[in-house]
MIKOL-286027 format. One record per residue (C-alpha): residue number from 1; x, y, z; residue in one letter. Coordinates in steps of 0.001 Angstrom, whole numbers, padded with zeros to 6 digits. Layout:
N
<n NUM east X north Y up Z res a> .
...
# end
This chain:
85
<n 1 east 000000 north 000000 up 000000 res x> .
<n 2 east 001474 north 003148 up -000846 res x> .
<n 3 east 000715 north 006492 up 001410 res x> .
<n 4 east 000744 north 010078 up 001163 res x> .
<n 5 east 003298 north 011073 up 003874 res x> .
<n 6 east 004872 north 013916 up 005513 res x> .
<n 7 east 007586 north 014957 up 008113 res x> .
<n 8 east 009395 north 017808 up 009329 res x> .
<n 9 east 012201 north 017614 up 011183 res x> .
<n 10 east 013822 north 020180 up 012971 res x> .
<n 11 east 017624 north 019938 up 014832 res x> .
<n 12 east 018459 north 022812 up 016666 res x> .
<n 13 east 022203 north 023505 up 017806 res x> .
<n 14 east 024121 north 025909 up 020399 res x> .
<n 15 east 024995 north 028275 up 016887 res x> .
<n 16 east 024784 north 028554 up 013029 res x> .
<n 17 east 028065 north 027385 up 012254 res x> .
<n 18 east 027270 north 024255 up 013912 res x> .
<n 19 east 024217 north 024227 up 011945 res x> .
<n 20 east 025643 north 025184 up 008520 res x> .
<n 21 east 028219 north 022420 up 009060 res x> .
<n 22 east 025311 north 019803 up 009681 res x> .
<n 23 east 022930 north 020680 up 007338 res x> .
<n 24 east 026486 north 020143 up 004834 res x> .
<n 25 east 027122 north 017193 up 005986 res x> .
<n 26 east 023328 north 015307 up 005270 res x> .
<n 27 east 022740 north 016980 up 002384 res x> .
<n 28 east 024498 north 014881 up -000131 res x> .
<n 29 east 022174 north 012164 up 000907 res x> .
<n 30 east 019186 north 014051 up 000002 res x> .
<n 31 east 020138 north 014345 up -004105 res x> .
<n 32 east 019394 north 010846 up -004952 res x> .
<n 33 east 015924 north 009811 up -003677 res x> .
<n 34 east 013500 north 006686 up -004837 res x> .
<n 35 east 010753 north 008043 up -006952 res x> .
<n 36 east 007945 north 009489 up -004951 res x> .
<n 37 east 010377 north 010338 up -002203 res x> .
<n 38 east 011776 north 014439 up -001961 res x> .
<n 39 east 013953 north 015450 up 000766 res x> .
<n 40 east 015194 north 019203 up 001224 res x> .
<n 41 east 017479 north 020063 up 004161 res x> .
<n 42 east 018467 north 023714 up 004984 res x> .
<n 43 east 019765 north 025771 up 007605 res x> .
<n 44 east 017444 north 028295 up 009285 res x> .
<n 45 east 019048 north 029745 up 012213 res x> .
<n 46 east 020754 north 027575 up 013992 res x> .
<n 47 east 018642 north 025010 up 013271 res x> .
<n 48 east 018643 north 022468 up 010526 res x> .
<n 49 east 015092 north 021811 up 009273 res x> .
<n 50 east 014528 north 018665 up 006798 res x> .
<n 51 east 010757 north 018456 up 004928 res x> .
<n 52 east 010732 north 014697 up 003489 res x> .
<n 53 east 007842 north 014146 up 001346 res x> .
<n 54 east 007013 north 010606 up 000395 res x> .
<n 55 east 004323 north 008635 up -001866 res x> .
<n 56 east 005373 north 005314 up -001304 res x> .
<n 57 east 005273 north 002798 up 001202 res x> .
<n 58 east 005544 north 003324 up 005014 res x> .
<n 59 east 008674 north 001049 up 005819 res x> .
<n 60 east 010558 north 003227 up 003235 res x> .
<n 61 east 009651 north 006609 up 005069 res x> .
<n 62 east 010870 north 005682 up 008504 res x> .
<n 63 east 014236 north 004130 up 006740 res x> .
<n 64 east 014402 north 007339 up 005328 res x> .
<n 65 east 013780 north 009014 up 008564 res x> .
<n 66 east 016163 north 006472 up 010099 res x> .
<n 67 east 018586 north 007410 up 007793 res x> .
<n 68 east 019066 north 011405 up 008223 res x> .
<n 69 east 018681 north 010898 up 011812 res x> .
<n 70 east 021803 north 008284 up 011774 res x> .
<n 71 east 023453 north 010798 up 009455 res x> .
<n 72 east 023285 north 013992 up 011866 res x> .
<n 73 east 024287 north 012190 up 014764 res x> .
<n 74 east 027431 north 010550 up 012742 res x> .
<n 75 east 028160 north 014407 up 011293 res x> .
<n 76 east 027736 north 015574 up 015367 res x> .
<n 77 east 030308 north 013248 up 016571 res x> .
<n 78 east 033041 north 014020 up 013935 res x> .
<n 79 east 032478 north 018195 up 014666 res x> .
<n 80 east 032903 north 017590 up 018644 res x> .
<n 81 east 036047 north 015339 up 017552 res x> .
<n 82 east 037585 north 017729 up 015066 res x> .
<n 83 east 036534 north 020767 up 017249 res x> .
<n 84 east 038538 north 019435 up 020581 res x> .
<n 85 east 041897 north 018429 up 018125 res x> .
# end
């Protein structure tokens, strides 16, 4: 069954350069999507807001969901390791 679904998520951080440097780091993931799936990622603020979009099937949009989540937090841990070198 395929569904008409919608998120937005929103990941706020202590400043914009943090933010900038996130929104950098998931956006290469976003170019190449399955059909029916859009995914646009930008910084507002300090804050890194992703709309994902998705006509297909459910298991698909939380593996998508899964997958910018797992993304950010992987782009977090290398900026608090290259920021304390």
């Amino acid at each position: 069954m395929v569904n008409r679904l919608e998120a937005t998520i929103t990941l706020e951080y202590a400043d914009e350069k943090t933010a900038e440097a996130i929104a950098n780091a998931v956006s290469p993931d976003n170019i190449k999507t399955p059909a029916g799936l859009t995914v646009k990622t930008v910084r507002k603020g300090n804050a890194v807001v992703t709309e994902i979009n998705a006509e297909t099937k459910l298991a698909t949009f939380i593996a998508t969901i899964d997958d910018l989540l797992s993304s950010a937090s992987t782009a977090e841990k290398t900026l608090k390791i290259v920021q304390q070198s």
